[in-house]
N, C-alpha and C positions, 0 to 999 in steps of 0.2 A: 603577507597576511591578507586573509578576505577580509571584505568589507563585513561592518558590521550590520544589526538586526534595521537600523533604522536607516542605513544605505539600500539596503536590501528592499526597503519599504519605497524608496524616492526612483528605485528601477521598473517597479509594475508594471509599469505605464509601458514597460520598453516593447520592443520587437517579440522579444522573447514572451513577456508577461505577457503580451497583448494574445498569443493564438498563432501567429505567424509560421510557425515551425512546429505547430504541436497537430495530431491527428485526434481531429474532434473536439468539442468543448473541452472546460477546464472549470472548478471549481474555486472558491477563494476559499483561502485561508485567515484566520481571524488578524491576522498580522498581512495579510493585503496579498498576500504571492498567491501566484496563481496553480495549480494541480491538476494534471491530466488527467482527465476523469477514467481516460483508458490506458493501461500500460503493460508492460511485458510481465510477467512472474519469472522468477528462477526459483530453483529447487535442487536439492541436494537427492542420494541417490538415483542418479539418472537423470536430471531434471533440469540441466544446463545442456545449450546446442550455442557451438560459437556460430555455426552459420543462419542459428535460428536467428538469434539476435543480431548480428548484421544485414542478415535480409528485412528483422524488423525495421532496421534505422534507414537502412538505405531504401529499400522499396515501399513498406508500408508508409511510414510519415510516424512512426513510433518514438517520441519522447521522452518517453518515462519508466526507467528501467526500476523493476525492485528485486532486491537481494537479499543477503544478509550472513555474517559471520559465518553461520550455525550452518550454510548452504556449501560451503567452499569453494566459492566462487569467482569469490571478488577478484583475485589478478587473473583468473579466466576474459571475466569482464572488463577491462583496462587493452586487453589486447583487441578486443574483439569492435570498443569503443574507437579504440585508433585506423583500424581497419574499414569501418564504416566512413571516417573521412568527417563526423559529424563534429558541432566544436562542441567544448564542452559548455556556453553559455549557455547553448539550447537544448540540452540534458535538465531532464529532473531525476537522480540518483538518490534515493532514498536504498539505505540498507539498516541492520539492525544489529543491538547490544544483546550478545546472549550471555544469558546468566552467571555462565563463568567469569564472568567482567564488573558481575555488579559491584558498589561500593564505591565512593566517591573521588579515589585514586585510577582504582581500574579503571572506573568509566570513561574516564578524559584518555585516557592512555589508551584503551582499546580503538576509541573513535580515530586517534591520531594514524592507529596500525590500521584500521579500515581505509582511512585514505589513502594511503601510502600501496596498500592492496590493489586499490579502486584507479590507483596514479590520478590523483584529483588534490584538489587545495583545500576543498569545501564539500558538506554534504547540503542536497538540498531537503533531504528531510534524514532523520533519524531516531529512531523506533526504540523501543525498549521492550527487546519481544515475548517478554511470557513474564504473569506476575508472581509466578512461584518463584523465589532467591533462592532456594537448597543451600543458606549457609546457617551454620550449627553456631547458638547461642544470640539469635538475632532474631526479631521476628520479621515477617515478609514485609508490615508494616514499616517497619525502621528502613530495611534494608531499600525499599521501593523509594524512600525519601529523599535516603542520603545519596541514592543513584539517580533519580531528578534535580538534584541541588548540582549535581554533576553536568547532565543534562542542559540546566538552565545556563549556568556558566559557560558551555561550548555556544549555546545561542548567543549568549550576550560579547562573545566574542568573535560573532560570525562564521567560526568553522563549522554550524551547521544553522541554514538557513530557516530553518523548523525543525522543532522536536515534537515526539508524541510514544505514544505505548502500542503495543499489538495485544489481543487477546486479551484487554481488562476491561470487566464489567464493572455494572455501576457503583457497586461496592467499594470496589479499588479506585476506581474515581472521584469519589467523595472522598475516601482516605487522603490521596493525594491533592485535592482542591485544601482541605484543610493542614497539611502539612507544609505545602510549598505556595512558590508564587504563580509561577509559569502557568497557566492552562493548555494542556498538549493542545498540539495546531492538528493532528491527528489518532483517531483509534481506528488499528486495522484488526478488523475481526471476521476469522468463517460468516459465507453469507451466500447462498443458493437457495432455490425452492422449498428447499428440504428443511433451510436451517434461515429463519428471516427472523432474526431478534430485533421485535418493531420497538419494544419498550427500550432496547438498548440505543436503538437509532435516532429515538426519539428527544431520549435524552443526552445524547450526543450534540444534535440538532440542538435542543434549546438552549443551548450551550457555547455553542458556536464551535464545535470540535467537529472536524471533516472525518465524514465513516468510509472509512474503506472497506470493501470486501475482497475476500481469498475466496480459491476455491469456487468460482462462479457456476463451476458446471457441476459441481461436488464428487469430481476426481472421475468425473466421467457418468455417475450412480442416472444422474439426473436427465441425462442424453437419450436412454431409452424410456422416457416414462411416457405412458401413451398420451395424457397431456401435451406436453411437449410434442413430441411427435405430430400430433394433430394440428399443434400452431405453427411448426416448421411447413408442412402443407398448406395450410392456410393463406400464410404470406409468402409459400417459394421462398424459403429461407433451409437455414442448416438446424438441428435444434442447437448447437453452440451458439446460434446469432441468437435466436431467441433466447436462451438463459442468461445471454452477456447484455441484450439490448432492454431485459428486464430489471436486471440490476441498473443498468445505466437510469435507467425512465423513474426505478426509483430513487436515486439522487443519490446512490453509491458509487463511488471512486470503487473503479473494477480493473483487476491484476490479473486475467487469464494465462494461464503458463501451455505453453507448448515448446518441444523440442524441436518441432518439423516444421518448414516456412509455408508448404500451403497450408497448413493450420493457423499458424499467426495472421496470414492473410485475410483466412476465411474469419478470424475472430473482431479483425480489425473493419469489415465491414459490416458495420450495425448502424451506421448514420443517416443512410439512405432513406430509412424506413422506420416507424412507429408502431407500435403493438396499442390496439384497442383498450378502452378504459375497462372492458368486460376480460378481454383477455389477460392485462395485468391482474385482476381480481381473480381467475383463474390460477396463475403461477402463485399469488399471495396464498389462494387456498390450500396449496403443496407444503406449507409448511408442519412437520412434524416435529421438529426439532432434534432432528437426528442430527449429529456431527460426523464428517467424514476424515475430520483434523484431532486435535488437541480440542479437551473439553476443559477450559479452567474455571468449569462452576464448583470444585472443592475446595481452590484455591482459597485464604481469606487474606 
C-alpha cells in the first residue's frame, strides 16, 4: 500500500522534494509536494516516442512525465520508464481520468487500471480531464461531484499523491469548491501566447491551485510569429525556448510534448537564461484567445 496524504507531506523535505533529481525549479503544491515546473507531454495520434522519453530521463534531467488514458500510452510508458534505469521515487507521473470512467465506482477502478498500465503503486498526480461527463440523465454538475468524492478518497488513501482537474474554468471550480472538500492541488489548462487566461490563472493562484499549461507552443501555430521570432534573435535562442521560458517566467507548470529527442533537449534548455520584463509584456500582448485544443467554455 503507498503511503498516505500526510506521509506524503513528512517526505518533502526528502532528496526527491528537495530538486535533487528534477530539471529546473519545482512549484509547491498546497499539500506541501513539490511539481516540476517543466515536464515531458505525451499525446495520442502520434504523439508518443519511447526513445523520446528515455532520452528525456536519461539525458535531459527530465522528471515529470504527463499522460493520460485518453492518449494510450500508459504501458508504452512503464516500458520506456524501466529502460531509462530511473527509480520510480524520483518520477513525478501524473496521468488522467477520461470521461468514460466518470462516476464514483469507475473512478477508483480506472485509477487502479492506470497504475497497473503505468507498472507503478502510486500516482503522483491525477487529473480529471475534461468537465463535460456525456452521461445521459445526470447533470455534469452531479456527475463532476460524485467523480471528485472518488478522486478525494484515492488521495486520502495515498494511491494518488495529488488530485486535480484538466480544462475547468472558474465556473466549474466553484461548482466543485462548493460540493466537495478536496481543493484540486492542480488545474491543467491550454496556455501559449495565443491563449493566456490571466483571470483563470489568477484565480487559480488565489486559491492555492497550481496552473499548469499544454500546449506551450500552441501545436506549433506560435513558432512562426514574427514576435517570437524576433525574441528567438534577440537572445540566440529557439522560438520553442522562448515560448516555453515564457510560460515558465509566468509561474505556469509547462508540459511541452515532442516525439524527437533533439527537440526535448532543445525545450529543456530554458534555465540559462531570462526574457525582459518588456519582452514578457510582448508575448502577454499575443494573446487572442484562440484555442489550438479543446475549447470547454460551453461546458456548464
Amino acid at each position: 500500500m503507498a503511503p498516505g496524504p500526510l506521509r506524503w507531506e513528512r517526505l518533502a523535505m526528502s532528496a526527491w522534494a528537495a530538486g535533487k533529481a528534477l530539471a529546473g525549479p519545482s512549484a509547491r503544491l498546497a499539500n506541501g509536494l513539490e511539481i516540476p515546473m517543466l515536464g515531458l507531454g505525451t499525446s495520442h495520434y502520434g504523439g508518443y516516442s519511447h526513445d523520446a522519453v528515455v532520452y528525456a530521463l536519461q539525458k535531459c534531467g527530465i522528471r515529470h512525465i504527463d499522460t493520460a488514458k485518453r492518449y494510450g500510452c500508459e504501458s508504452l510508458l512503464q516500458e520506456a520508464i524501466k529502460e531509462s534505469g530511473v527509480k520510480r521515487e524520483d518520477l513525478w507521473i501524473t496521468t488522467k481520468l477520461w470521461h468514460t470512467d466518470y462516476g464514483y465506482e469507475n473512478a477508483k477502478q480506472a485509477c487502479l487500471e492506470s497504475c497497473k498500465r503505468l507498472g507503478v503503486d502510486y500516482l503522483d498526480l491525477y487529473l480529471v480531464h475534461w468537465p463535460d461527463t456525456h452521461i445521459p440523465g445526470k447533470s455534469n454538475r452531479e456527475v463532476r461531484a460524485e467523480t471528485w468524492r472518488a478522486m478525494e478518497e484515492l488521495y486520502e488513501k495515498g494511491l494518488c499523491r495529488s488530485i486535480g482537474v484538466s480544462n475547468f474554468l472558474i465556473s466549474h471550480l466553484e461548482q466543485l469548491k462548493e460540493d466537495c472538500q478536496v481543493t484540486p492541488h492542480v488545474n491543467q489548462v491550454e496556455y501559449h501566447p495565443f491563449h493566456r487566461p490571466q483571470e483563470l490563472v489568477d484565480y487559480c493562484q488565489s486559491r492555492n491551485i497550481v496552473f499548469e499549461g499544454y500546449c506551450p507552443l500552441a501545436k506549433g501555430e506560435a513558432l512562426s510569429h514574427p514576435d517570437v521570432i524576433q525574441l528567438a534573435k534577440k537572445y540566440g535562442r529557439t522560438p520553442a525556448q522562448i515560448c516555453i521560458r515564457w510560460s515558465i517566467q509566468n509561474g505556469i507548470v509547462t508540459i511541452p510534448k515532442s516525439t524527437k529527442p533533439e527537440r526535448v533537449l532543445e525545450n529543456c534548455q530554458v534555465f540559462d537564461f531570462s526574457l525582459a520584463e518588456d519582452d514578457v509584456a510582448i508575448l502577454n500582448g499575443m494573446h487572442d484567445g484562440r484555442h489550438v485544443s479543446w475549447d470547454p467554455t460551453p461546458v456548464v
